[in-house]
Each structure stands twice: as C-alpha cells, then as structure tokens.
C-alpha positions, 0 to 999 in steps of 0.5 A: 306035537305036530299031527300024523297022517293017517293012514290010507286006508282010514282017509275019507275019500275027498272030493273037488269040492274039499279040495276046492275048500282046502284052495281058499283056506291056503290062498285067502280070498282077500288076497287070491280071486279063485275062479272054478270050470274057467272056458278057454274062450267066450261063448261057442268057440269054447272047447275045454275048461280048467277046474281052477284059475287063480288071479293074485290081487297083489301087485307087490306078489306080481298079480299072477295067473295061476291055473289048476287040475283037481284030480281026486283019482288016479284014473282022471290023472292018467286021462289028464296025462293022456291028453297034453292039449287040454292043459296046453290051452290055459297053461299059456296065459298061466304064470304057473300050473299046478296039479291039487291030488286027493291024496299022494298015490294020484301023482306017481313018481316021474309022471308030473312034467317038470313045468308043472307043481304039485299040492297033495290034501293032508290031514293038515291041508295042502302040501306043496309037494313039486313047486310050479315053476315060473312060467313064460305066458303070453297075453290074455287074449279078449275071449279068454278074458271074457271066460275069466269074468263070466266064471268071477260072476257065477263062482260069487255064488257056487261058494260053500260060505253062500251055499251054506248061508243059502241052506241056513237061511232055507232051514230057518224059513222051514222051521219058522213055517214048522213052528207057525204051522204047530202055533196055528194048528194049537191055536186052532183046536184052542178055538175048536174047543172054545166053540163047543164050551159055548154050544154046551152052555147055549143048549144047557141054558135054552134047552134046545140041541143046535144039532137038529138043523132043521130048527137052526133057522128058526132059533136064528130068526127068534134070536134077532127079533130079541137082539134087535128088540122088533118086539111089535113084528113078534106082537104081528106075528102072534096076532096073525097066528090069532086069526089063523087059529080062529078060522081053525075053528069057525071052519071045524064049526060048520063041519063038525059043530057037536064036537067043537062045542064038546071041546070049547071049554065051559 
C-alpha cells in the first residue's frame, strides 16, 4: 500500500539542506554532478548565485545542465518572482530550470512561468509536479565555467556523507580521548595508591615518619652509604664524631673537672 502524506500541520519544517538530500537521492551521484550556491561568473564580476546546477554525466541522456531555486518558504518564492533577473542570469546556459518547494503550498496555482518545472518534497521524496521543459541555452562562456569548477571543488567537501564522516571521525577521536583520560586518571590513583602501600610498609618496618621533612635528607643520605655499601665513609664518620666527642670533654674538664670526674663512670 502506497504511504499517505501527512497532513500539513504534522510536517516537520524542511529545510535546503533536506531538500538538498532529497536532490542527490532522486539524481545519484554516479550519474549527476550537483554543484550548490554556483556565481554567475568568476571572481568579482560575480553578482548572483544559483542554489543548485546540475551537469548530467551521461552523454546517451545529453549531458544537460539543469539549474535550481530551493525555496523552503513562500515569502523567498515571491522574492524570487519578484525578481526575474536573478534567474535569467543561469537559466541561459541551462537545458531546464527548475523550482524544489518544501512542500506544495510554496507554488501556487498560475504563478510558476511555463519555461519553468517544479518538484515538491513528499513523504515519499521529490514529486515532479510541472516538468521543466526543454531549453534553448547558449554556450558556456569561460567565467561561468570557471564558477562551475570553483563550486564542483568546495561542493566535494559541504556533502552531508563528508560532513557525517567528519563528525564521526570527531566523536571517535572525543571519546578515545575520554576513555584514555579515565584509563590515565584510573591508572593514576592505582599508582597514588601503590606509593602509599610502600611508605607504610617503610615507616613500619624502619620506625621512622617520611612526613617530618626535615629528616628526609638524612635518611637519604644513610640510604645511599648502605645502597652503595661506603661503609669505610660510615667508619670516618664515626671516628670523626669520636674526636669530636673527646674534645667535649677535655674542654668541660678544664671548666668544670669535679663535675665531669662525678659524671665519668667508675
């Protein structure tokens, strides 16, 4: 069973860029280069564009140039009747002109000129409501050509296929990010959590607290002459601190000699 239009007010509003998708799906790629916002000429002598030209690829259908008006509204319809010369300036190098309406209240009746056709979107994709008949055009002149491969170029990459696979290629690069930022932060309190196992088990084992700074240096310091096994520095050190303690005492001797004999042990 064929589908029903819905009514009017149950449509979503459609826009260019729906129409425009509905354009490549009734004319396929393989067989139709559709070229979007063409100039009428090359660079600054540029004064108007067309939404839409169209080059048919197959010689056997005539290679013709089509052009098109997206109008998603009936007030840019009337603007569009209201002014004749913007249209003038490509359906001259055009095998057929044609109108694509959001929806069949846009166009109404008498108001299309009869060397134009009309499509109106569906629920069912573009209806051929008027068929755009066959043109007399006249050659394409170099500047116009030159605005034709300008748009082929950027149209390549404005596409909703490349846009989609931009934004695809944008959500997979955000989330491996997201997942690497997880795996890091994860990885990173694992570590955080590692570090403090092994301080615990230090300060259990040596009986002294890593949180008095003061006292890092110095554990450091023993820590290497053991790593190292500089056990003859230790042995130096020692005997330094020796001669150390005994000039101590010869001095308290000669200020105090009853207290330092009382405190000699027997």
């Amino acid at each position: 069973m064929a589908a029903r239009e819905l009514p009017l007010e149950d449509r979503k509003p459609v826009t260019a860029e729906d129409l425009r998708a509905l354009l490549r799906r009734k004319f396929p790629v393989d067989q139709f280069a559709m070229l979007y916002e063409v100039r009428d000429a090359a660079g600054f002598h540029a004064n108007r564009s067309a939404d839409v030209v169209m080059v048919g690829l197959w010689p056997s259908r005539g290679n013709q140039i089509e052009g098109m008006e997206l109008k998603v509204t009936r007030h840019d319809w009337q603007r569009e009747l209201s002014r004749p010369e913007k249209a003038e300036a490509f359906v001259k190098f055009c095998d057929r002109w044609w109108i694509v309406a959001a929806n069949d209240d846009i166009v109404q009746d008498h108001e299309l000129p009869m060397t134009w056709g009309l499509m109106v979107a569906g629920n069912r994709g573009l209806s051929v409501v008027t068929p755009a008949p066959r043109l007399k055009p006249k050659p394409i002149d170099r500047s116009f050509l030159a605005a034709m491969l300008k748009r082929a170029c950027m149209t390549s990459l404005e596409t909703p296929e490349v846009r989609a696979a931009v934004e695809n290629a944008a959500t997979a690069a955000r989330e491996f990010a997201e997942a690497n930022a997880k795996n890091s932060a994860g990885w990173e309190a694992h570590e955080l959590e590692r570090l403090r196992e092994h301080i615990k088990k230090f300060e259990e084992a040596s009986g002294v607290s890593l949180e008095e700074e003061w006292r890092l240096g110095r554990i450091g310091e023993a820590v290497r002459v053991v790593v190292d096994g500089d056990f003859e520095r230790f042995r130096r050190d020692l005997h330094g601190l020796k001669g150390t303690a005994r000039q101590i005492v010869e001095r308290l001797t000669e200020i105090l000699p009853d207290e330092v004999d009382d405190a000699r042990p027997g």
